[in-house]
Structures are given as structure tokens and as C-alpha cells.
N, C-alpha and C positions, 0 to 999 in steps of 0.2 A: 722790346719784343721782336724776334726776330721771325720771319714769315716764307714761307716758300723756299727750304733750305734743302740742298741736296739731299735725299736718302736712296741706297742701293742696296737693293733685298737679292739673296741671291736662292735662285731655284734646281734645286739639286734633284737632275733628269727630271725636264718638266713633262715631257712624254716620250712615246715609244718611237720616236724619230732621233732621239737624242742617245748617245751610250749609257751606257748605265754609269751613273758615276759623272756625270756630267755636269759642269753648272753652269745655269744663265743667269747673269746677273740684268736685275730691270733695275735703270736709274730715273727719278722719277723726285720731282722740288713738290714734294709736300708736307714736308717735316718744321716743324716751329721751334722757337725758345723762349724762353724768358728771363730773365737775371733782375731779382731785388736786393738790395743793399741798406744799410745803415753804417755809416761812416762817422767815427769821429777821434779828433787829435786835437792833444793836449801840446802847447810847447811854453815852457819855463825858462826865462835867465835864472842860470846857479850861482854864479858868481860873473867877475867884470867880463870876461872873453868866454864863459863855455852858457852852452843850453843845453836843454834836454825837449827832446821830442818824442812822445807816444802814440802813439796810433793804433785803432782797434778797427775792425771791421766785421760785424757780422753779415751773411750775404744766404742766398739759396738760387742756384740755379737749375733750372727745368726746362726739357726738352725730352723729346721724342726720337731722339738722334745723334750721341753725342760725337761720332766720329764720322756720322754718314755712311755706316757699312752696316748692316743686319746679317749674321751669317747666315749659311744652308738653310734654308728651312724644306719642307715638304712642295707637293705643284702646286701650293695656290700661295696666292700671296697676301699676308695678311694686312688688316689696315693697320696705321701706325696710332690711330686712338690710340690703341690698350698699351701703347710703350711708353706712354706719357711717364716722368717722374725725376728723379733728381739725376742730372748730370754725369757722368764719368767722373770730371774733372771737376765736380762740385765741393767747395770748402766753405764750412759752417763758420770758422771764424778764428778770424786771423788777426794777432798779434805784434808790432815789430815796436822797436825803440830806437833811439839814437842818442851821441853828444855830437856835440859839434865845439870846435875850440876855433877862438878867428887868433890866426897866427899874426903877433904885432909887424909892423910897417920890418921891412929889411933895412930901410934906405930914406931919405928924405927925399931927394930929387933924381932923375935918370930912367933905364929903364927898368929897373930892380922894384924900384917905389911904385909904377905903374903897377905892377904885377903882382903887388903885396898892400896896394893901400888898402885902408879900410873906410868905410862911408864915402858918401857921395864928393 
């Protein structure tokens, strides 16, 4: 959970001292986050050198601020309660895979073999 996170609201001509047209930006750390997650991967030998790796993630993140900028709004400024909810950047669930092949020894001894051994 992230807490006291920069947010900048900006106020477009907050009054009649300002031009018309004008913006003030108030920057002011009271914006939060939160990110929950569920992680999980799978990894298999296929045969004698390859594997396979799967991995899933379902996640939700939440926040009141996802870039720390609020645009124009009117002279007042509102509270960031009611901004609360899902992220900008927020991804419901993601995917990837892999193989992996171990490439046999090059070499028996020198520095080829270092660079190519396989196990300890």
C-alpha cells in the first residue's frame, strides 16, 4: 500500500487576480495506492536439456492518482476520495511462457568449458 503519494491538481483562473486562462497547479502528497496480486508458475523438464515455464498472474491495482497530475478543473479543489479506482496502468491478468534449452559443454577444459559448463 502506498501512502502519501504526490498529487497535482491544477486550477484553471483560480480568481480575478489571475488572467483568464490561467493555471495553478497545488501539489500536495495525499494520494494512496494499493496493488493485490495472485502469482503462480508452472515449470516442466520436456526432455533431457529443454523445459518449459508458464506463468500467470492475475493482479488489481488501485489508486487515486495514477500519474500524479489531475487536469484543469474549476477554483476549488476537489478531494481525491472520489478518484479512488482502478489504475491507468492497471492489468487484470497476464500471461507469458518460456523454453529454455541448456546448450551441451563446448569443451572439456580451458576457458570455452568455463563459459559453457553445465551443473555445479
Amino acid at each position: 500500500m502506498g501512502q502519501d503519494l504526490l498529487r497535482q491538481e491544477g486550477l484553471l483562473s483560480p480568481n480575478t487576480s489571475f488572467q483568464p486562462g490561467t493555471f495553478l497547479y497545488v501539489t500536495q502528497n495525499d494520494a494512496r495506492s494499493t496493488y493485490n496480486s495472485l502469482q503462480l508458475q508452472y515449470r516442466r523438464p520436456l526432455v533431457s536439456s529443454l523445459q518449459a515455464l508458464l506463468s500467470y498472474t492475475w493482479s488489481h491495482s488501485l489508486d487515486d492518482a495514477s500519474d500524479d497530475t489531475v487536469g484543469a478543473v474549476s477554483n476549488t479543489i476537489f478531494s481525491n476520495k472520489n478518484d479512488w479506482g482502478s489504475s491507468a496502468f492497471d492489468v487484470r491478468h497476464s500471461f507469458s511462457g518460456a523454453l529454455t534449452y541448456e546448450l551441451p559443454a563446448a569443451a572439456k577444459s580451458g576457458a570455452l568449458s568455463v563459459v559453457t559448463k553445465t551443473g555445479p
